[in-house]
NUTOR-833237 format. One record per residue: residue number from 1; z, y, x of N, C-alpha, C, O in turn. Coordinates in pm, whole numbers. Example, Ala and Ser with C-alpha at 12.3 -4.5 7.8 and 13.67 -1.06 7.14 Angstrom:
2
REC/1/780/-569/1319/780/-450/1230/780/-330/1320/846/-332/1424
REC/2/708/-225/1285/714/-106/1367/787/3/1290/804/114/1341
This chain:
273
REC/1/0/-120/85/0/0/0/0/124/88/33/125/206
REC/2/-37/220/23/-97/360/103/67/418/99/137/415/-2
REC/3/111/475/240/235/483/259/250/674/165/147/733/134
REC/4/345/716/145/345/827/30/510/864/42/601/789/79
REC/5/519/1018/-6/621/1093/8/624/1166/-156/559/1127/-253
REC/6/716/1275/-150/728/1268/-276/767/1472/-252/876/1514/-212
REC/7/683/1535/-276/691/1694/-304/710/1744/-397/633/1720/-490
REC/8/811/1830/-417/845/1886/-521/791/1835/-655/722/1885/-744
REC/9/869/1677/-626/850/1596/-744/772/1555/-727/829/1465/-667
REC/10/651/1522/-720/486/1461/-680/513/1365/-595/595/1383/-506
REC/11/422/1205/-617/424/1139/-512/273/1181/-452/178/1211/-523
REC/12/273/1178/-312/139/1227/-242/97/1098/-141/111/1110/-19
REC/13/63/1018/-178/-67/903/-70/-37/969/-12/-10/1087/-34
REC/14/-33/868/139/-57/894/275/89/1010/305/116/1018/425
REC/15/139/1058/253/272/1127/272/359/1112/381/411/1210/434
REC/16/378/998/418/476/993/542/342/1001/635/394/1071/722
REC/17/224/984/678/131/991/776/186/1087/852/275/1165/817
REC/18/117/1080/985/168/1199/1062/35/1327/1008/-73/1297/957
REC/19/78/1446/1033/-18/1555/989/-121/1596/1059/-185/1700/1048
REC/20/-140/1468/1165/-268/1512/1269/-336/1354/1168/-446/1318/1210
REC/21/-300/1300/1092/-367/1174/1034/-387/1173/904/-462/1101/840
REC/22/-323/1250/870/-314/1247/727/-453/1334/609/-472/1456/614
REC/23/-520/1255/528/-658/1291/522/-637/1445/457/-555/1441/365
REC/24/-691/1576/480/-686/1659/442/-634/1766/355/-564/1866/367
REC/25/-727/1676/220/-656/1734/34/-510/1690/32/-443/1763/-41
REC/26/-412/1550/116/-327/1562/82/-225/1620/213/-103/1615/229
REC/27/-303/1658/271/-212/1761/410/-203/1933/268/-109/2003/231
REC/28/-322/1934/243/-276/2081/201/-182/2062/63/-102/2148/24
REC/29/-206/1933/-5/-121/1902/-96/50/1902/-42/142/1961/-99
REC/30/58/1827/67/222/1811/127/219/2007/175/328/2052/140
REC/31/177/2063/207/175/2200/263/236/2324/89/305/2427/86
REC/32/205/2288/39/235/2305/-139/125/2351/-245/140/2407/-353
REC/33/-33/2294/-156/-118/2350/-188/-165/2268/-358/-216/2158/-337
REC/34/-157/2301/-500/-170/2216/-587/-322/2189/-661/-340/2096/-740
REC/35/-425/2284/-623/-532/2315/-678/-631/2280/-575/-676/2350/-485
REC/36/-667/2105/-621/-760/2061/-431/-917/2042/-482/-993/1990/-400
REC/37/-959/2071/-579/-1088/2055/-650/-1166/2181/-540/-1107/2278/-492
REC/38/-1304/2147/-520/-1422/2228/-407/-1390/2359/-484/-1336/2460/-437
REC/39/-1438/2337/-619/-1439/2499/-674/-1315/2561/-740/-1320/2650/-824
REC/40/-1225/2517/-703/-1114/2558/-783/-1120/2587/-916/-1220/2565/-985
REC/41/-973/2658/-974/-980/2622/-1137/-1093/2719/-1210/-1128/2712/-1328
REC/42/-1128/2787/-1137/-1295/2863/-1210/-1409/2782/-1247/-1481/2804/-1344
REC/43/-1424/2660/-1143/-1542/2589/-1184/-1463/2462/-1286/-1524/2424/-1386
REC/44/-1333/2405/-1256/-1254/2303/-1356/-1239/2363/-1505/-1258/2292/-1603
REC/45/-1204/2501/-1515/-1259/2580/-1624/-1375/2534/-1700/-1370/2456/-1796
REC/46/-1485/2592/-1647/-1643/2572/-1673/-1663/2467/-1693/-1767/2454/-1757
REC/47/-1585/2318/-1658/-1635/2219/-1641/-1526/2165/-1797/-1584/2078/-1861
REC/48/-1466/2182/-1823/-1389/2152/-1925/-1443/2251/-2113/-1444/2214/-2230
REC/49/-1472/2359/-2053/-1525/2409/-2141/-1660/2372/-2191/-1703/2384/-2306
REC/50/-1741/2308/-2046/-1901/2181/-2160/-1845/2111/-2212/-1896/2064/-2313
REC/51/-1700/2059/-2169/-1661/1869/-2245/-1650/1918/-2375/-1702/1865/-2473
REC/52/-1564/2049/-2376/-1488/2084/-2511/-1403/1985/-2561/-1444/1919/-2657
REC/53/-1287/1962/-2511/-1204/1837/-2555/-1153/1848/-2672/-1097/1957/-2682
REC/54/-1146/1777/-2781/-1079/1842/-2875/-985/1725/-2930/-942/1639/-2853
REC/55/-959/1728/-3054/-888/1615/-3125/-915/1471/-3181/-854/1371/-3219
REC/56/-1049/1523/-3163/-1127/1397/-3182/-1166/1306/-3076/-1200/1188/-3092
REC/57/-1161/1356/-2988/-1196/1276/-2817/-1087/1186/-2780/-965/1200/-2781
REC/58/-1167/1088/-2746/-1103/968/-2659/-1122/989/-2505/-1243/979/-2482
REC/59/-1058/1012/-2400/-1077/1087/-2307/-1030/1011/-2155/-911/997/-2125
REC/60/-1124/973/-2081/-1069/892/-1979/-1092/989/-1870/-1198/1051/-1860
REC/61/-1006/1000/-1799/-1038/1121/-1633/-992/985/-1543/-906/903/-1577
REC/62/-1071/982/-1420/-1066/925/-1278/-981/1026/-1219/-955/1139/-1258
REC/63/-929/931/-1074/-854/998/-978/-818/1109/-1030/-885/1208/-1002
REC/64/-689/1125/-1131/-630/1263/-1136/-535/1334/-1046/-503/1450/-1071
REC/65/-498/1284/-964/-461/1383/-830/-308/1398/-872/-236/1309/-916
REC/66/-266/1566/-842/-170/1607/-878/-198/1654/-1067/-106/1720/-1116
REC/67/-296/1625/-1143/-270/1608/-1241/-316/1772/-1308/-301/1788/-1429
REC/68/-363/1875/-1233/-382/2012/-1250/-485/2004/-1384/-460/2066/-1488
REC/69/-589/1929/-1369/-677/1931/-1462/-641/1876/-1543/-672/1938/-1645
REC/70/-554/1731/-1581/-519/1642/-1619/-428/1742/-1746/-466/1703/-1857
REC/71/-352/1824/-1756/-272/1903/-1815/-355/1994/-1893/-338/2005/-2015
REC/72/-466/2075/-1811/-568/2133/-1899/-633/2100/-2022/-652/2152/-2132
REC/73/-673/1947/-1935/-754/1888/-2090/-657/1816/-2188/-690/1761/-2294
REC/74/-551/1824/-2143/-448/1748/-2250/-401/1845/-2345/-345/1812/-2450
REC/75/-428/1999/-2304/-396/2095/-2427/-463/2115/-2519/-452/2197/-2610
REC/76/-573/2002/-2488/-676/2033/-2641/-630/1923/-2733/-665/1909/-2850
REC/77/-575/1873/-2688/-449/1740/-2783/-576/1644/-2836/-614/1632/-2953
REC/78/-642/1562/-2687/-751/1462/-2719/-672/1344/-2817/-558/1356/-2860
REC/79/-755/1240/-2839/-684/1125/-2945/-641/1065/-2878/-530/1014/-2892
REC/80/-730/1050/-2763/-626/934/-2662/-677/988/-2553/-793/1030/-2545
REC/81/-571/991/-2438/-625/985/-2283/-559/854/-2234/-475/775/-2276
REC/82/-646/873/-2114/-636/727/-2003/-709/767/-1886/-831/780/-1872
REC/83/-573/792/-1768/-617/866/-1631/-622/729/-1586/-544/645/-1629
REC/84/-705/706/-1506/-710/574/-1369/-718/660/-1246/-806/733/-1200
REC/85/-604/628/-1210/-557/614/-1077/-540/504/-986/-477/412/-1037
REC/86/-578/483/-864/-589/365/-795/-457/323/-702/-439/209/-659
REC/87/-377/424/-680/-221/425/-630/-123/398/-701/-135/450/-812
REC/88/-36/343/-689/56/301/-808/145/409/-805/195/466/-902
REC/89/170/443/-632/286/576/-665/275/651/-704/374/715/-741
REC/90/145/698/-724/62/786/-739/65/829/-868/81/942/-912
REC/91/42/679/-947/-1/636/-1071/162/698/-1169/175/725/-1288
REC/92/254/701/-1063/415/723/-1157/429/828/-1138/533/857/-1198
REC/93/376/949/-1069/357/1049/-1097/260/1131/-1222/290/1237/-1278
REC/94/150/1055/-1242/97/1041/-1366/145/1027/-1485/107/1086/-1586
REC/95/232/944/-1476/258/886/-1568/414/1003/-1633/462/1000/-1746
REC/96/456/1086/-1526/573/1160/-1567/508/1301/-1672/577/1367/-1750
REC/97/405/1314/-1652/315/1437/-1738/282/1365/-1865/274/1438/-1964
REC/98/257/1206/-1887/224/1186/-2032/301/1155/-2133/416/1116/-2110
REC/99/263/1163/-2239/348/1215/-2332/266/1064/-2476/147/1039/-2494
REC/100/374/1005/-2540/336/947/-2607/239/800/-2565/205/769/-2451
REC/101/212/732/-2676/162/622/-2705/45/658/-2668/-11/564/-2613
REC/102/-24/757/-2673/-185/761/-2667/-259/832/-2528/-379/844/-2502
REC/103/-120/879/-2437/-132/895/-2333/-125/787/-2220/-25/716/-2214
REC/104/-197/777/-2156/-145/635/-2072/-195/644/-1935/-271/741/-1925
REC/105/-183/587/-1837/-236/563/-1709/-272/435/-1654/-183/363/-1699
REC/106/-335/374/-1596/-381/228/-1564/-377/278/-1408/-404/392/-1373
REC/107/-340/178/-1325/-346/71/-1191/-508/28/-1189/-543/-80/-1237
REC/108/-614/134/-1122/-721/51/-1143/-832/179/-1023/-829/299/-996
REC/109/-913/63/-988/-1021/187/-915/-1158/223/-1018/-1205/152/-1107
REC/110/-1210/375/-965/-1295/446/-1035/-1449/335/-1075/-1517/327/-1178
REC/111/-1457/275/-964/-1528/135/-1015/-1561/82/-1109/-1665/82/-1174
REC/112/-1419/8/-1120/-1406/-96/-1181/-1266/-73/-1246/-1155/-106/-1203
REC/113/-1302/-3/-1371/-1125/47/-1455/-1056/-74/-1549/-940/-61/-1587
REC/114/-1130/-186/-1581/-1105/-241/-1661/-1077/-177/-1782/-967/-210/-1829
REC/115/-1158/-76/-1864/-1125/-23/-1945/-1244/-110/-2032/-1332/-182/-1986
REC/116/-1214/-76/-2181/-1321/-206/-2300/-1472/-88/-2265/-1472/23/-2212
REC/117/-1545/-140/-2301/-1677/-82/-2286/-1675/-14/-2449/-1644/-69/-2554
REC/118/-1735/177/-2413/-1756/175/-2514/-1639/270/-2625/-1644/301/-2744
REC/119/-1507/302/-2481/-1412/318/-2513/-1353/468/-2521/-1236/497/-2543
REC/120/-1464/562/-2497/-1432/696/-2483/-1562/736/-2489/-1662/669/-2462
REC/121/-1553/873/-2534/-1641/995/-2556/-1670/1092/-2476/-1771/1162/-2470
REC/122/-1552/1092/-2397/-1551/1203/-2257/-1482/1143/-2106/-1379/1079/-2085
REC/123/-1571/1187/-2028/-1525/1066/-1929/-1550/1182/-1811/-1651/1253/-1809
REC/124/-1419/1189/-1695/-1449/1291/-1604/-1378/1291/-1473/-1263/1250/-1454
REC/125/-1458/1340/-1386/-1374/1308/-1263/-1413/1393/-1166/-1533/1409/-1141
REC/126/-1295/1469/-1088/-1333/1550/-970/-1300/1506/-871/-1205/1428/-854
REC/127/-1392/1560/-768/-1354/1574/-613/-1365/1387/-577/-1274/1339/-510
REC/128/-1475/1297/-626/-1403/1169/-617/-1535/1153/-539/-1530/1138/-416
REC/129/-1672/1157/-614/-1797/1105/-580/-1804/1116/-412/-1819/1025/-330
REC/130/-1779/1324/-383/-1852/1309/-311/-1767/1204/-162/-1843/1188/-67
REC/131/-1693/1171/-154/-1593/1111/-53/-1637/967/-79/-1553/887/-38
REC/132/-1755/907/-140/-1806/773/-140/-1911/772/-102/-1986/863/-139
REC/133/-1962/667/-7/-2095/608/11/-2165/583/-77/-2116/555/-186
REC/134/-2306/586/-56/-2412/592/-199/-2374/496/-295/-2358/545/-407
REC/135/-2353/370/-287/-2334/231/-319/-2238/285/-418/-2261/293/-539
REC/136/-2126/323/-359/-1954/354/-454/-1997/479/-562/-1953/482/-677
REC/137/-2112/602/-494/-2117/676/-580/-2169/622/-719/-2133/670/-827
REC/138/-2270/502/-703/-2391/443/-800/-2263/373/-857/-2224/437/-954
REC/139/-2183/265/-833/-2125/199/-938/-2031/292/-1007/-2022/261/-1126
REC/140/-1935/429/-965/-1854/480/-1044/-1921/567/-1146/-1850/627/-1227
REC/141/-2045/578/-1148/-2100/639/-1243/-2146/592/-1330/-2139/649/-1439
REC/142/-2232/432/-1312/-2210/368/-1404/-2098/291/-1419/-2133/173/-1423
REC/143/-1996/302/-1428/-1869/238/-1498/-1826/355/-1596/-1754/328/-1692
REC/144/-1874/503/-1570/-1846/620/-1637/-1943/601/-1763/-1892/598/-1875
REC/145/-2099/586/-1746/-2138/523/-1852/-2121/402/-1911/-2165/391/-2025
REC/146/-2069/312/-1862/-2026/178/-1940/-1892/190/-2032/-1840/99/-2097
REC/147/-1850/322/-2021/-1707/308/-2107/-1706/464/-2198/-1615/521/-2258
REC/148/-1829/495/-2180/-1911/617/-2282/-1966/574/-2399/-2068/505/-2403
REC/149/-1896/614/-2509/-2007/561/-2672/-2119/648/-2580/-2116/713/-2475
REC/150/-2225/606/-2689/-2363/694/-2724/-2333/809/-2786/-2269/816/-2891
REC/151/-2391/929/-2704/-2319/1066/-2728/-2224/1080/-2685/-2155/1163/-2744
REC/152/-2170/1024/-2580/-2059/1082/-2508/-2110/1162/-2418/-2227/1201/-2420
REC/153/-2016/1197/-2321/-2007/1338/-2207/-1932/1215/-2105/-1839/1136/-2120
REC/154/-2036/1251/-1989/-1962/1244/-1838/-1958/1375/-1772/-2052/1455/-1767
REC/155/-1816/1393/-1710/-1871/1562/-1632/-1783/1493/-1445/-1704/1406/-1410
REC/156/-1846/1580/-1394/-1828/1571/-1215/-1778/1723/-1189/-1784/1831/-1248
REC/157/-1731/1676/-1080/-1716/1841/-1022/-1702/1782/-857/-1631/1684/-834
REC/158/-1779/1853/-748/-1816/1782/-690/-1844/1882/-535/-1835/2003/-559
REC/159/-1871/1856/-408/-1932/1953/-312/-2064/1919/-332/-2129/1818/-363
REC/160/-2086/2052/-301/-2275/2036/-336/-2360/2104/-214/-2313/2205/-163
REC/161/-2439/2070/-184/-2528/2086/-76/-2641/2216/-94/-2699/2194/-200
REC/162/-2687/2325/-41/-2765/2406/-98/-2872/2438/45/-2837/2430/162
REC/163/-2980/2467/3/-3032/2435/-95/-3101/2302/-96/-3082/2221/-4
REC/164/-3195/2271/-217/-3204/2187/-232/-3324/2083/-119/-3372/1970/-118
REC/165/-3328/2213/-31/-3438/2126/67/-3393/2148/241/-3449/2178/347
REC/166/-3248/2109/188/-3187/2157/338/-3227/2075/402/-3265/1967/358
REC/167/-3226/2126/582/-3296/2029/652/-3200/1902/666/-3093/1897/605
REC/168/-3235/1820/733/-3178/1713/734/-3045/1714/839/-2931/1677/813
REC/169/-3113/1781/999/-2988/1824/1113/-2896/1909/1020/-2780/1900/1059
REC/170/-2908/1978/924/-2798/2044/915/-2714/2001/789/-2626/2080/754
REC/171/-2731/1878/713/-2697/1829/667/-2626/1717/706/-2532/1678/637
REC/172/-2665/1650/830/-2604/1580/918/-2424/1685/980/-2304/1662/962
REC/173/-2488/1776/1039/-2335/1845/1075/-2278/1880/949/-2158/1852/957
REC/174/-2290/1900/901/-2226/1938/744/-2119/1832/727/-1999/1857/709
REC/175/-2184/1689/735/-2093/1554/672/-2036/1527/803/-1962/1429/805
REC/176/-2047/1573/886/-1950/1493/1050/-1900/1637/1064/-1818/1606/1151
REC/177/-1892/1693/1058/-1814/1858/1073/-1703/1817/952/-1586/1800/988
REC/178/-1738/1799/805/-1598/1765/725/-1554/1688/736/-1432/1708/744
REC/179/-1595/1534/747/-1544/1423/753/-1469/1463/918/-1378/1384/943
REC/180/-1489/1549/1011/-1380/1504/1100/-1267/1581/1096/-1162/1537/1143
REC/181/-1273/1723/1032/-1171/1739/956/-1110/1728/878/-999/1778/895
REC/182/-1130/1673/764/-1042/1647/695/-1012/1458/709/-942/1395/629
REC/183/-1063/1416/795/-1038/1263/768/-1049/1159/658/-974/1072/612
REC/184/-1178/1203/635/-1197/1104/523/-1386/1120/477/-1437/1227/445
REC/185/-1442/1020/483/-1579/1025/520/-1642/1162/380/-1577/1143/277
REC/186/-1717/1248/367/-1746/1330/287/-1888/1312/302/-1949/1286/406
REC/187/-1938/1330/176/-2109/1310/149/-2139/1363/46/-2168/1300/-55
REC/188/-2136/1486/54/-2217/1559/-77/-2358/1563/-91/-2427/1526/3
REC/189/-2403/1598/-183/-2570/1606/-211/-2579/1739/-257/-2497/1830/-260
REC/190/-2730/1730/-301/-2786/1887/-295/-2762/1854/-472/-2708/1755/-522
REC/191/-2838/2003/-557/-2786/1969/-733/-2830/1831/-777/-2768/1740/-833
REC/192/-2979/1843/-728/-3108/1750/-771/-3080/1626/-706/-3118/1522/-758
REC/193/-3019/1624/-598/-2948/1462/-573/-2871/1420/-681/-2905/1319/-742
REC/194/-2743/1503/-724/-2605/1489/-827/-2673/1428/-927/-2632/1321/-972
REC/195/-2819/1509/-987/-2859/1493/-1107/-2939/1355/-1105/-2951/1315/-1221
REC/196/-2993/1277/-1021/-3044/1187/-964/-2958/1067/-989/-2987/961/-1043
REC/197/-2858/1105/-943/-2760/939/-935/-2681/931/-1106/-2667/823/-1164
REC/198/-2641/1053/-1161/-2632/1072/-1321/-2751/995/-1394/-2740/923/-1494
REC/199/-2875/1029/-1319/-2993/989/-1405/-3042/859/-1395/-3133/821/-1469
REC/200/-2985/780/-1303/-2972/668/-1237/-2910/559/-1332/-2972/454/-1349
REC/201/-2753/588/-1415/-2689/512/-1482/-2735/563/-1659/-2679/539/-1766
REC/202/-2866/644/-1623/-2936/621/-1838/-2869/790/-1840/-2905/842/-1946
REC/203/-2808/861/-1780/-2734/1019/-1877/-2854/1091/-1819/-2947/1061/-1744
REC/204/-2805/1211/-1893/-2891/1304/-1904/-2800/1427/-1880/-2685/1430/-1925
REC/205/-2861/1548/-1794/-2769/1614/-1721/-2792/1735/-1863/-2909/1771/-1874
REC/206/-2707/1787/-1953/-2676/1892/-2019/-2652/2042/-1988/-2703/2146/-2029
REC/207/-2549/2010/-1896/-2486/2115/-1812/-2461/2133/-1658/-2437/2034/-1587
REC/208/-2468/2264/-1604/-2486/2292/-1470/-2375/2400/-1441/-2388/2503/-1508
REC/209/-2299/2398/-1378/-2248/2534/-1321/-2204/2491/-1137/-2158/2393/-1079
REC/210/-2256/2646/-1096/-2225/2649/-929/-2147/2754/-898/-2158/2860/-960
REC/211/-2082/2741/-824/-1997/2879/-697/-1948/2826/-561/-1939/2707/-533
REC/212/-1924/2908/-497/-1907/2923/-385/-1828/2783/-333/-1789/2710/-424
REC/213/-1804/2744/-212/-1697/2668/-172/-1572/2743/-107/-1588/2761/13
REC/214/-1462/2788/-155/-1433/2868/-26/-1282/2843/-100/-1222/2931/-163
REC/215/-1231/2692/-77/-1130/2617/-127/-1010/2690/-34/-903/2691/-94
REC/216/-1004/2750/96/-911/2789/167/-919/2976/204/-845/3032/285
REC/217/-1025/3046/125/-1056/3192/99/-920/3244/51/-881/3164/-34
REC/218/-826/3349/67/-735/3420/89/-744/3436/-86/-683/3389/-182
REC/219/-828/3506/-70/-887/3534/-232/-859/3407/-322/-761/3404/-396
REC/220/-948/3303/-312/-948/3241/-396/-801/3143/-410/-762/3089/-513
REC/221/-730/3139/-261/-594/3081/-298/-565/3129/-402/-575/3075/-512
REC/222/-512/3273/-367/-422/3317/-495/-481/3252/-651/-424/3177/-730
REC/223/-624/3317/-656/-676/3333/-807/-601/3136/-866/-574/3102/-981
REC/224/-590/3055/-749/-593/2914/-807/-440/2902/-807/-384/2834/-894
REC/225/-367/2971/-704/-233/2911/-715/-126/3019/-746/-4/3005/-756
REC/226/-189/3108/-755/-115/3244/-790/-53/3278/-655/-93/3226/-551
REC/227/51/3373/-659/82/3459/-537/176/3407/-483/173/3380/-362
REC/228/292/3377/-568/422/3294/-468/380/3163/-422/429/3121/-317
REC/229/282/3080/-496/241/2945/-456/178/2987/-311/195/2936/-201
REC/230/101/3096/-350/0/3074/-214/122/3138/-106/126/3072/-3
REC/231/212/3241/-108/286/3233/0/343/3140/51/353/3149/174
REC/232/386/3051/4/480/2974/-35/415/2859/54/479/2798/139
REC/233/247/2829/17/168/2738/145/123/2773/268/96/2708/369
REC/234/118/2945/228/80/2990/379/244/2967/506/248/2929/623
REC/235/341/3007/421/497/2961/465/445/2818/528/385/2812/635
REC/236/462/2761/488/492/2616/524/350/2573/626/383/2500/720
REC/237/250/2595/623/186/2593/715/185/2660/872/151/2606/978
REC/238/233/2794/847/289/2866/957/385/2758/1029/379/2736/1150
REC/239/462/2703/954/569/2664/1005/566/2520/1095/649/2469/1170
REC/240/436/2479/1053/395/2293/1144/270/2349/1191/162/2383/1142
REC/241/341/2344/1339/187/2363/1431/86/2282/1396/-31/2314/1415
REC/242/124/2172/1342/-30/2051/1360/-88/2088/1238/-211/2102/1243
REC/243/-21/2114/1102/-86/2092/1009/-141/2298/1046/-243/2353/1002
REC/244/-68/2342/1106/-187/2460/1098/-295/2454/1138/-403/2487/1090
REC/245/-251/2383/1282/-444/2392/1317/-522/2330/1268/-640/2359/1281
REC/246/-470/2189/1173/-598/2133/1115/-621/2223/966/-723/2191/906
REC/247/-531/2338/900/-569/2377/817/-654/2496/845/-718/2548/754
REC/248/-657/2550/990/-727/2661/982/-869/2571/1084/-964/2642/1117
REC/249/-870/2459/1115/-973/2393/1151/-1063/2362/1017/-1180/2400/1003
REC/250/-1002/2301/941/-1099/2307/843/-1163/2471/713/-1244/2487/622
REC/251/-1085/2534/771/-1117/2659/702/-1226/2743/832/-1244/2863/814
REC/252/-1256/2715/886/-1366/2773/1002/-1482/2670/940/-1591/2720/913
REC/253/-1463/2535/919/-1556/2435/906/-1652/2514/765/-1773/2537/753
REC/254/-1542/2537/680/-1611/2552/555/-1680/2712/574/-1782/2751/518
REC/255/-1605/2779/657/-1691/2963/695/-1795/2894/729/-1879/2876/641
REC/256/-1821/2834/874/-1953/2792/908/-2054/2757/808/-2127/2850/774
REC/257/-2068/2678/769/-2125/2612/645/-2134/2682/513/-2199/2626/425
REC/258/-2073/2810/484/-2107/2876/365/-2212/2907/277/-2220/2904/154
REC/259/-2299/2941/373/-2465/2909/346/-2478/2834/268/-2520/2878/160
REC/260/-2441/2633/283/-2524/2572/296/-2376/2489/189/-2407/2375/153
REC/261/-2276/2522/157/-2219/2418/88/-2137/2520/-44/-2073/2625/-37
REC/262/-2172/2438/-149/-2134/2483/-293/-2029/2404/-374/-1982/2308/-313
REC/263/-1994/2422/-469/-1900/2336/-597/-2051/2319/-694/-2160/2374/-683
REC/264/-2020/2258/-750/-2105/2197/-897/-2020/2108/-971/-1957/2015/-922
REC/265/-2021/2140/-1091/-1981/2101/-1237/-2112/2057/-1299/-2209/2131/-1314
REC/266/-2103/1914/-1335/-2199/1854/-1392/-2184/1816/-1555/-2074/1770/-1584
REC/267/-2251/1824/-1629/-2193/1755/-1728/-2333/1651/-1847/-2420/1700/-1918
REC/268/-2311/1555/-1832/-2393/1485/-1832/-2410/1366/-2005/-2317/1292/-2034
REC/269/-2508/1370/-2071/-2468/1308/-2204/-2531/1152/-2226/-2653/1150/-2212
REC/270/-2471/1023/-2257/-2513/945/-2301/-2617/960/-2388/-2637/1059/-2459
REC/271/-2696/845/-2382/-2850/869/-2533/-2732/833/-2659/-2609/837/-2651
REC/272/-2806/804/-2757/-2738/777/-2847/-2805/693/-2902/-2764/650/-3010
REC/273/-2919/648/-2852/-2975/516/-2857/-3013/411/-2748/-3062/303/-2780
């Protein structure tokens, strides 16, 4: 089992790791960072507002993390949710935000959820794709359509590659420039790739929204974590040499690359035949 610590209440994977090992999203997560999505809650916004969750939705989200989004779409009071999470400790942190019989969490990977086919209307997941090899990206999307009625919604939120005819060398440093900072292999695509592997498992892409990447921008801390949060991580980072330099290592990674790397919110509809 993936060894894990427990932050201000949160269990965090990989938690006891040392902070020169520990893969990235949950270094800035142990640091008190709570908002780890590419586009922060502007594009999780946008991306919740195509699902339109409402009362009638049966609602499954992948890898919910610290659960930020997970709370959003639960204020539209869906009929049922069901987060899959693949950590168990992880999974009991999940499980302390739900509420009722119709809230639930499963022990299961984005794969392969063991959920009934067929079993939800809205099906969504951030920050998961792009950190898989093609293979992992192709089956979690169709397992997203295998547990979609006809007329359902899949939505992504995702790093995105720009533009769409970047060269190849610089798409190469792009994925070995993040993957060696943050420790953990990263493979984003350009829109028309995203929309490609969606189009791959039968959906049809509905909705589009893009902005910036600039997950560690001064600016955009605050707007995601407000002002005492973000002091509060800049505090604690000041304070561990290691995890500073890998946090301001990967915040040079993402300046470099500004050009050339985006957020995208996908949102994507089953046929209905």
């Amino acid at each position: 089992m993936e060894s894990s610590t427990s932050v201000a209440g949160e269990v965090l994977p990989h938690g006891e790791a040392p902070a020169d090992k520990m893969p990235g999203h949950w270094l800035l997560a142990k640091m008190g960072k709570r908002v780890l999505r590419p586009g922060g809650r502007e594009l999780t916004r946008q991306l919740l507002a195509a699902l339109a969750i409402g009362e009638e939705d049966d609602v499954v989200e992948f890898a919910p993390g610290l659960g930020v989004t997970a709370r959003m779409a639960l204020s539209g009071r869906p009929r049922s949710y069901v987060a899959v999470e693949r950590d168990r400790e992880a999974a009991a942190t999940v499980e302390g935000y739900l509420m009722g019989p119709s809230q639930r969490c499963v022990v299961a990977s984005a794969e392969d959820t063991g959920l009934p086919s067929a079993s939800a209307n809205v099906v969504y997941g951030e920050a998961l794709l792009s950190m898989q090899p093609a293979t992992t990206k192709t089956r979690i999307v169709a397992e997203a359509a295998r547990l979609l009625r006809p007329g359902g919604y899949y939505g992504i939120h995702e790093l995105c590659l720009v533009p769409d005819d970047l060269d190849q060398a610089i798409r190469d440093n792009i994925q070995s420039g993040l993957s060696s900072e943050i420790h953990v292999g990263v493979r984003p695509l350009t829109s028309s790739e995203w929309r490609g592997v969606l189009e791959t498992a039968g959906l049809a892409t509905v909705a589009e929204h893009t902005v910036p990447m600039r997950l560690l921008n001064p600016a955009r801390l605050v707007r995601d974590e407000g002002l005492l949060r973000s002091l509060l991580f800049a505090w604690n980072v000041a304070r561990h040499p290691v995890a500073r330099r890998r946090v301001w290592n990967m915040r040079k990674v993402f300046h470099r690359y500004r050009h050339n790397l985006a957020a995208i919110a996908l949102v994507a509809r089953k046929p209905l035949i």
